[in-house]
N, C-alpha and C positions, 0 to 999 in steps of 0.2 A: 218247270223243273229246275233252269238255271237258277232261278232266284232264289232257291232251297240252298243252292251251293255256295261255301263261303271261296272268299279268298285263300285261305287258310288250307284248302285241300287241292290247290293247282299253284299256289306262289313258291318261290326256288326257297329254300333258305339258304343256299350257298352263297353267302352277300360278298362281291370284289369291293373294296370300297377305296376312295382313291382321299389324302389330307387335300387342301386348299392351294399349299405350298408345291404341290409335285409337278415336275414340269412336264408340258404337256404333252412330248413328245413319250415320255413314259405310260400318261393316262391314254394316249392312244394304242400304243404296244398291248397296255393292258385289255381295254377292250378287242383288241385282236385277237391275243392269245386266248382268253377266255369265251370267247366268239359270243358277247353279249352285244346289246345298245345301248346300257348304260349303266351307272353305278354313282352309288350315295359319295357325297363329298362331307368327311367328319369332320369337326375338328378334334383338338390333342385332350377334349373328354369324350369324344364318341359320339356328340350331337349332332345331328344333320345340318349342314350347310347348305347343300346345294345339290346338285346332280350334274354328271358332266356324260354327256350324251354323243352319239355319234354326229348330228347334228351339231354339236358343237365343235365336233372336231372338224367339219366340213368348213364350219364360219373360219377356223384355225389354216387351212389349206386356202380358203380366198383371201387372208389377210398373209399367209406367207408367200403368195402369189405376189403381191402389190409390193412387201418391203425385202424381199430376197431371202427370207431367213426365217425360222420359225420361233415362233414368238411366245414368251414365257411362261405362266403358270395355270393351274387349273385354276387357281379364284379368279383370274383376269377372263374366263370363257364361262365359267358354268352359271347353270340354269338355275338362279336363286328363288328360294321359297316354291319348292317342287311339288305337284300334286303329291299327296299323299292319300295311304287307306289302309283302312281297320283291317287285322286279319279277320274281323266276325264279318266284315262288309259282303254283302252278295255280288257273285260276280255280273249280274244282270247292272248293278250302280256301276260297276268299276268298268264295264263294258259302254258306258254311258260318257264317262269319264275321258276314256280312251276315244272315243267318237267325235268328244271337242277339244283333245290335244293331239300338239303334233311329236309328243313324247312317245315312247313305243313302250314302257316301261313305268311302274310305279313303285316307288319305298313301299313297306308294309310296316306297319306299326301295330303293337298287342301292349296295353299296360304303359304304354308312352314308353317303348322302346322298338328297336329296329329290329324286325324278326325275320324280313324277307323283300322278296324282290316279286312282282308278278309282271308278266308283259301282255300282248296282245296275244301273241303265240300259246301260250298258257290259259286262255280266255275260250281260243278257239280249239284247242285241245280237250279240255272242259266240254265245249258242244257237241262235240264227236263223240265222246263216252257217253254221251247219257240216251 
C-alpha cells in the first residue's frame, strides 16, 4: 500500500529555507523556532545549495567547544549535494533513502523545482494512516 503513496501526499510544503551567507547562530534559532531538522540552503536565485541540518549544528557546538566562540556561516557547515526526491517518488523509495542516511529530512522537487520538505516522521505518519 505504501508504494501506492507519493511523496507528494505526506511532504510539508512549508519550506524554512536558510542563504549560504547567514550565520549560523541564526540557521540554528531558526531550526529551533520552527522545531524542524533541517532546511534547504539557496542561493540569491533560489537553487539549492546545500542543506543545513541539526547535525550540523552539533559539528558547530564541537568546534565552538574547541575555539571558545562560534564560528561563522551556513556554507562553512552544511551538507553539500543533499539527497533529494521527486514529489511522484513513492514513499516506500524515500523510506529506503532514509534507511541509509543519517539526514532526518529530504528537499522535494516537482518540475526541477523546490516544492517541499518530507522527513522521517512524515514517512511514519503515512504508515499509521493506511
Amino acid at each position: 500500500m505504501l508504494a501506492k503513496i507519493a511523496v507528494a501526499d505526506y511532504m510539508s510544503t512549508h519550506i524554512v529555507k536558510v542563504s549560504p551567507d547567514t550565520d549560523v547562530s541564526k540557521a540554528i534559532a531558526s531550526l529551533l523556532s520552527h522545531k524542524i531538522t533541517s532546511m534547504p540552503v539557496v542561493d540569491s536565485r533560489g537553487k539549492l545549495v546545500g542543506l543545513f541540518s541539526e547535525k550540523d549544528g552539533i559539528r558547530i557546538v564541537v568546534e565552538s567547544a574547541y575555539n571558545q566562540s562560534m564560528p561563522g556561516t551556513v556554507d562553512e557547515f552544511m551538507t553539500r549535494n543533499p539527497v533529494v526526491v521527486n514529489a511522484e517518488d513513492s514513499l516506500i523509495d524515500v523510506a529506503s533513502k532514509f534507511e541509509n542516511s543519517l539526514l532526518r529530512s529530504f528537499p522535494v522537487f516537482q518540475s526541477g523545482e523546490l516544492v517541499g520538505m518530507i522527513s522521517r516522521i512524515d514517512v511514519l505518519r503515512a504508515l499509521l494512516a493506511i
